[in-house]
C-alpha positions as CSV (number, residue, x, y, z in Angstrom):
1,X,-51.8,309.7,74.6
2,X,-52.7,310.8,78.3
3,X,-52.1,309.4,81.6
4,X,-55.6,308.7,83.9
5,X,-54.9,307.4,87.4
6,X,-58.7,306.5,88.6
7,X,-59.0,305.8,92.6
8,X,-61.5,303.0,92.8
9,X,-63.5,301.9,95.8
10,X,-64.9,298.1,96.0
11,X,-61.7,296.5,95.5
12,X,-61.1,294.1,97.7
13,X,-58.6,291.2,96.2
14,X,-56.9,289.8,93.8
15,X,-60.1,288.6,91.6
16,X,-60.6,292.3,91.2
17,X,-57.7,293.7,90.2
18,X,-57.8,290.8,87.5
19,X,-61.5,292.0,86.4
20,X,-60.6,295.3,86.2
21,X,-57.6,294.6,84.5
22,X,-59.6,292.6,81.8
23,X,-62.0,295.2,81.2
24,X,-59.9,297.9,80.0
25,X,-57.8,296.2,78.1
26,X,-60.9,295.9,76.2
27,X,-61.2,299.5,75.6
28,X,-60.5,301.0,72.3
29,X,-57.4,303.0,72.9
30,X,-56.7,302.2,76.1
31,X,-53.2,301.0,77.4
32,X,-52.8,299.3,81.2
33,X,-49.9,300.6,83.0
34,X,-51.3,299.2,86.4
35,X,-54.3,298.1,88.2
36,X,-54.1,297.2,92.2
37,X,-56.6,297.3,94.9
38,X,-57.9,300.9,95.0
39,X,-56.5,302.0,91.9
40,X,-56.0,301.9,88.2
41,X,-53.1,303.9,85.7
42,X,-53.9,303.9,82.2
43,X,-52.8,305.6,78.9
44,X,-55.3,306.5,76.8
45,X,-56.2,308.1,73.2
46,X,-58.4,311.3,73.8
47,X,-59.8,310.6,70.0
48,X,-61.1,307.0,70.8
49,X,-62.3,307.1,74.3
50,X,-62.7,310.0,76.7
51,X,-62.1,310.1,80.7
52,X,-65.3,309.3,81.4
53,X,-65.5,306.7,79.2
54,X,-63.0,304.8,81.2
55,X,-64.3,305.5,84.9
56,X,-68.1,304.0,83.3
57,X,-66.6,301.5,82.2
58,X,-65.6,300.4,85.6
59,X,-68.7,301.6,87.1
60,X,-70.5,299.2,85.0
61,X,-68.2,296.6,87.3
62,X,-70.1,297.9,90.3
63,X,-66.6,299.8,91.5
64,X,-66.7,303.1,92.7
């Protein structure tokens, strides 16, 4: 497992942090440390989903 802590811009409130939350729990080997306004900490399994796998999956959220 590695550690990602994504910076995300667009987060304004609670309703965010919850959508964001959501969506990567959804992820295939993806664990949610934390998710507030601006940012994100998650473990992750290099062999199921990459770096980039995670930061499009909040892009596809309209977050930056």
């Amino acid at each position: 497992m590695q550690t990602l802590t994504v910076q995300i811009d667009g987060m304004t409130c609670g309703h965010c942090v919850e959508e964001i939350t959501e969506t990567l729990k959804t992820l295939n080997g993806v664990h949610v440390h934390s998710v507030r306004v601006g940012s994100a900490t998650v473990s992750f399994d290099p062999r199921k989903i990459s770096r980039v796998g995670i930061v499009k999956a909040i892009e596809a959220l309209d977050y930056k």
